[in-house]
N, C-alpha and C positions, 0 to 999 in steps of 0.2 A: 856783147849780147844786144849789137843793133837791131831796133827792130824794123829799121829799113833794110829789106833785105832783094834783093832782087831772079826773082822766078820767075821760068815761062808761065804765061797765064793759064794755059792749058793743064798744064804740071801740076801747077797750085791747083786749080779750081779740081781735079782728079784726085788728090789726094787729101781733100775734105769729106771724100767719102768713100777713103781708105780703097781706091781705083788706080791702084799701084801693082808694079808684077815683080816676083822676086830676084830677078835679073839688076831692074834698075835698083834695088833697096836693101840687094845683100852686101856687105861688106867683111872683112878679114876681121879687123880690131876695132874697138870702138870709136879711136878717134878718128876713122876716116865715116863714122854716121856724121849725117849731117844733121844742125838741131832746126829740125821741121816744124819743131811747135812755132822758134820764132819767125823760120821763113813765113807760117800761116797768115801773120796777125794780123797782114793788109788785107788777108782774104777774108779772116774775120770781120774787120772792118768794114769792108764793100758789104757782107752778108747783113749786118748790123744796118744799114744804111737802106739796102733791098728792102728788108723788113721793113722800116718805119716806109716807105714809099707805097708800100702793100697795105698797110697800115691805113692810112692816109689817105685811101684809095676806097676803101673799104669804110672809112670813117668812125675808126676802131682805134685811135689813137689811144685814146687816156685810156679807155678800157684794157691797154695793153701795157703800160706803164706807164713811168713817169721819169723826168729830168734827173729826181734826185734819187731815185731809187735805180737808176740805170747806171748813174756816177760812183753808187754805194757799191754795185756787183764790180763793175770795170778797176777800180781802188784793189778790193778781194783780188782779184786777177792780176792786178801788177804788185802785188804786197808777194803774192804767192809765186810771182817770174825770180823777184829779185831774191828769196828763199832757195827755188828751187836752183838759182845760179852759185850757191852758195855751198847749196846738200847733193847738187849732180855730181860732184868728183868723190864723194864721200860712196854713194849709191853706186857708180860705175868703179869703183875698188874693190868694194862688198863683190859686185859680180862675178869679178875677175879676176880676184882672190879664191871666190867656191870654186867656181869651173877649174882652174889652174891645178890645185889642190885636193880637192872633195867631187870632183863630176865621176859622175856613174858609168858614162858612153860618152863618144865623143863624135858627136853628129859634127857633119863638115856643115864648113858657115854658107859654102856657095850652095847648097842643092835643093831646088823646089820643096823639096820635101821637109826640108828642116823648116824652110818658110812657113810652108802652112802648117807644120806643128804646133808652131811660137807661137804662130797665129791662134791657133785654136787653145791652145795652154793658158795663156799667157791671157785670155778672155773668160777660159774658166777662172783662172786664180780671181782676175777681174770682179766677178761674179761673188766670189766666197769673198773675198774684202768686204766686197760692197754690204753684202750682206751684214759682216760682222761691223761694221762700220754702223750699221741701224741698231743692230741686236747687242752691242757690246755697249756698257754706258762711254765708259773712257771714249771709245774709239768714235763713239757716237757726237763726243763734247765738242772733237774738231769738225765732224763732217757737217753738222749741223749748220756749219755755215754758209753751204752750199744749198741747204735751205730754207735761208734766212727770209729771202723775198717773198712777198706779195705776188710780185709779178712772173709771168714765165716767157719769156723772150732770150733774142741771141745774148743779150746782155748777163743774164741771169748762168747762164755758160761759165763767165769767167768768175763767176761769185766761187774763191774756192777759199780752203784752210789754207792757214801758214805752210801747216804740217800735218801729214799723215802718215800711217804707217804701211802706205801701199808699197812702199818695197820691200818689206819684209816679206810678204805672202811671192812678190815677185823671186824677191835672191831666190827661191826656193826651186826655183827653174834653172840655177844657174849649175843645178846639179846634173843637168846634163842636158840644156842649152847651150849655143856661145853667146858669149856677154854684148855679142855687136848685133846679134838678131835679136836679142829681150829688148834693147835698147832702142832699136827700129820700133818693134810693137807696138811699145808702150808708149811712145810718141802720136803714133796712129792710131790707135785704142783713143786716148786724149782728146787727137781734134775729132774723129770720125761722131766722140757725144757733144760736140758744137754746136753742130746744125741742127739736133732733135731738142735743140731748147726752143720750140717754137711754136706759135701756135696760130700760124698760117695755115702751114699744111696738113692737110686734115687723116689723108690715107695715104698708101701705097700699097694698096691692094694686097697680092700673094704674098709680098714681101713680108706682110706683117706676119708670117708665120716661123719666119726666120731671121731677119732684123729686129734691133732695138730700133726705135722710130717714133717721130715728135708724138704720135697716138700713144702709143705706150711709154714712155716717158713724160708724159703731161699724168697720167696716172698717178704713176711715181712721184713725184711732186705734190700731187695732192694731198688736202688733209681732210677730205671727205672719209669717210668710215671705212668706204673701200676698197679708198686708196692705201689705206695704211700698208706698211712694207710691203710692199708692192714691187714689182720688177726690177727688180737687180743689175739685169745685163749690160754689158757696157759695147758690145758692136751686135751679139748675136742675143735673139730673146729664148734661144732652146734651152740655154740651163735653167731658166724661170720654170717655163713648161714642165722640162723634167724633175723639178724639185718642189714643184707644187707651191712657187710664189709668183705664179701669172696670174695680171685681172688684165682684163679689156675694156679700154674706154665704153664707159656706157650714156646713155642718153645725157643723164645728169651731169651739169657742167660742173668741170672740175673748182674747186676754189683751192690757192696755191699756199706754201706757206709752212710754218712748222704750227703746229698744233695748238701750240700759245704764241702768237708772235711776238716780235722783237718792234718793241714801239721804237726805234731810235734810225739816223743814218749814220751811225757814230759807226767807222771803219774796229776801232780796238772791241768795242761791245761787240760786234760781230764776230770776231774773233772769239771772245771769252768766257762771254757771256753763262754757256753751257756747262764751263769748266767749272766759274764761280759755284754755280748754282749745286755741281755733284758734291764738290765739298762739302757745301753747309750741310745737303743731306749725308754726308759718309760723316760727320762730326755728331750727328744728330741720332742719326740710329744707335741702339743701344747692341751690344755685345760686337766681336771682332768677324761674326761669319755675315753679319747683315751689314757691316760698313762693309766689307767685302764681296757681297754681292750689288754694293751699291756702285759698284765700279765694274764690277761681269757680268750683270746682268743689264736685261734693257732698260732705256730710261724711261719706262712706265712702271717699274716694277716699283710694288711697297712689299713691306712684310705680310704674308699671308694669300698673295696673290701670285697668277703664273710668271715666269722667267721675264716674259718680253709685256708682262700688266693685262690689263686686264680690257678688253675692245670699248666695253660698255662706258668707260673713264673716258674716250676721246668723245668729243663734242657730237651731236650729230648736226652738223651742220647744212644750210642749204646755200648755192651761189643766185641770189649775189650775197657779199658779206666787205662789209666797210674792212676799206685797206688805210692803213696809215701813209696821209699824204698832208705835208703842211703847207700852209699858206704862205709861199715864197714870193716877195714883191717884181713883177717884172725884170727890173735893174736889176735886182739882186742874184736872179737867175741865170742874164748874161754876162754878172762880175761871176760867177758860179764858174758857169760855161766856160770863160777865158781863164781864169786862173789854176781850173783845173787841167785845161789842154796847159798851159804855162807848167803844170807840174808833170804832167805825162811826158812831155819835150825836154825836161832836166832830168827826169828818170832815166830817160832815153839814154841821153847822153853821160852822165856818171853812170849808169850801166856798163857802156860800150867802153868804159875805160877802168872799169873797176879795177881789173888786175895791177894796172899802173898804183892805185891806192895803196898806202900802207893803211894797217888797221884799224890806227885809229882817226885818219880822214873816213873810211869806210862806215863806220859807225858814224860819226858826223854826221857825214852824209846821210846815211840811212835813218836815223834817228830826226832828221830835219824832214827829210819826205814824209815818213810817217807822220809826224805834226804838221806837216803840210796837208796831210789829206783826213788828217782830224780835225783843223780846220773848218774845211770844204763841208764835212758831216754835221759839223757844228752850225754850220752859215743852212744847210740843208733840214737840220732840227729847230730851225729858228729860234735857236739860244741864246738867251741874255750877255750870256758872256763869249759869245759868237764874234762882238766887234771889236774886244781888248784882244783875242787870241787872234786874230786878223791883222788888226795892227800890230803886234809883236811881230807877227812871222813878215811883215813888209817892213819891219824896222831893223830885223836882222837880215832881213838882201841887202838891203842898203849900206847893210856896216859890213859886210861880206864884201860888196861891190867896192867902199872905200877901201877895207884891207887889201885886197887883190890890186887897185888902182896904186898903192901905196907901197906894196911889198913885191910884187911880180910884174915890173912896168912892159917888162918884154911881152908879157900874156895879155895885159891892157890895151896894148897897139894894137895883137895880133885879131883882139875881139872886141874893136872898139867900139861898131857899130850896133853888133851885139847886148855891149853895155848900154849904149845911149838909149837904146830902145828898153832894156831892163830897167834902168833908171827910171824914165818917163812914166812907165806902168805903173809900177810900185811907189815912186813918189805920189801921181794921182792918189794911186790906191789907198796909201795913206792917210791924203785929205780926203779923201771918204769914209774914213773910220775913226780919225779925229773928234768930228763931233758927236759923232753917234757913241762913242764913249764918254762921253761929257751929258750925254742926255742921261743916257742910263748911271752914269754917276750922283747925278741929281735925282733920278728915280728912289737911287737906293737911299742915298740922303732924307728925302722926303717922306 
């Protein structure tokens, strides 16, 4: 799951906004798709970079985000890579098991026709997910963390769940789709809402009557009054239109966000956050039909009020409205900055070799990156105990780096330089956390 991937640029940059024909993008089986999300991610990349340039231009910067809040969405998006590398063979069996078995019709994989079926199917389902995904508490606990941000930029794209239940709504196509056209789509679906995280571009004119687009998707995002469940669509905005969940940007600037924000850059709260929170209400409601609507219905609902709550309970807020951004010391910003490229760069690479792991390196591993990028959250919340759990995770490279030098001497030679520069990093780094936990040691003392 390199994410250096090497595509013509024309290629790439066309199929950011799903400018694909079904000739080049039909296949027989699934394993000759190709996985285009990760081919994207330099394109993301470059678009992420355009942005702040435009940005910057405009002198719109902070107004548009920020350092740790961009590293918090990007975290979300490689937490949810290394899941979805995990659950994609799971999901492509599901497919390919129905259709084999349970398909209704058996549409051929090469013919336009099935292309733009998928295409249009396969963005309705989109649609009704997304929906229940707002309208369901459960379903709501994971999505939520796609709108966890303050901010709405390209970064704000990769903010996703671990896990969602978007394929079940999809297997549902496999009844008489092929499993190698769902499998196309929903990759294309994916990156085509990348680039409407943004809020550069203002219109696209006619488009807007048939595109989902940064204008109506900045809506959606929002948590102005109404914006609430707001546009759905995930490439086209017609099922909105025709089911009566379009608004159109209007004058009033959107302010971004969930409803009550999430004061933290902590990668697991992001995460969890929403799930903790249904609990204590489905523990708390009295009798077994209201903890059970505390889980189907929406998560505004109380007892005595509609399904999806009640409008008048959301804030009525105006923009501007204070975002949570902490006071990070310069330095600390660009130990920030490198240590989390240091962590994206080893994700990379334990990715790209994952299947070599047996399962309990894999968990290691996985379980060290995510404290790796809890961490990062920590050092971004400017938390007390931000410089112990810093120095921990540079004290176990270190003893990583010794075991490897000590037990795999072939693999030591082969990555010598590699080491010496690991060493160097993280030795510093250490003496830089050193005494910064000896201060705060004495804090607590005192």
């Amino acid at each position: 799951m390199s994410m250096l991937q090497n595509t013509d640029p024309l290629t790439g940059l066309r199929r950011m906004f799903y400018a694909v024909t079904p000739n080049e993008t039909s296949f027989a089986t699934t394993d000759e798709v190709p996985d285009y999300i990760n081919e994207a991610i330099p394109y993301f990349a470059g678009a992420m970079l355009l942005e702040l340039i435009v940005s910057i231009i405009e002198g719109k910067v902070d107004e548009r985000g920020s350092l740790a809040d961009s590293i918090a969405s990007v975290t979300a998006g490689l937490f949810m890579l290394s899941m979805g590398a995990m659950i994609k063979g799971f999901e492509i069996v599901a497919f390919v098991a129905i259709h084999r078995h349970y398909s209704l019709m058996n549409l051929p994989w090469d013919s336009p026709w099935t292309w733009i079926m998928t295409f249009l199917a396969l963005d309705f389902m989109y649609y009704w997910f997304h929906r229940m995904a707002h309208e369901v508490n459960f379903i709501w606990a994971a999505h939520q963390t796609h709108h966890s941000s303050e901010e709405f930029n390209l970064a704000t794209a990769l903010r996703q769940p671990l896990f969602e239940v978007k394929w079940m709504f999809n297997a549902t196509l496999a009844f008489f789709i092929p499993p190698s056209a769902i499998y196309v789509h929903m990759q294309f679906n994916t990156i085509y809402q990348f680039w409407i995280h943004t809020r550069v571009i203002k219109s696209l004119g006619p488009l807007e009557y048939i595109l989902n687009t940064p204008s109506h998707h900045r809506v959606h995002h929002g948590r102005n009054r109404y914006c609430i469940d707001k546009n759905y669509g995930g490439t086209l905005i017609i099922w909105d239109r025709l089911f009566g969940t379009f608004a159109a940007e209007q004058d009033e600037e959107v302010v971004y966000g969930l409803v009550h924000p999430i004061q933290t850059y902590d990668p697991i709260t992001h995460q969890l956050c929403h799930m903790q929170w249904m609990w204590q209400q489905f523990w708390l409601q009295q009798g077994v039909v209201n903890k059970l609507y505390v889980i189907l219905k929406g998560p505004g609902w109380e007892p005595g009020k509609p399904r999806l709550g009640d409008i008048q309970d959301i804030p009525d807020i105006k923009y501007p409205m204070p975002k949570y951004r902490t006071q990070i010391p310069v330095w600390c910003q660009v130990y920030v900055a490198i240590h989390f490229l240091l962590n994206v760069i080893a994700m990379d690479m334990y990715a790209s070799k994952y299947e070599m792991h047996t399962a309990l390196v894999a968990l290691i591993g996985i379980s060290f990156l995510i404290y790796s990028f809890t961490c990062v959250g920590a050092l971004c919340d400017v938390k007390s105990y931000a410089s112990a759990m810093e120095l921990i995770r540079c004290v176990l490279v270190l003893s990583m780096d010794a075991y490897i030098t000590r037990s795999m001497p072939d693999y030591a030679v082969m990555y010598y330089y590699q080491l010496v520069v690991l060493r160097v990093a993280f030795g510093l780094s250490a003496l830089i956390w050193i005494p910064q936990v000896l201060i705060n040691g004495k804090k607590k003392v005192a």
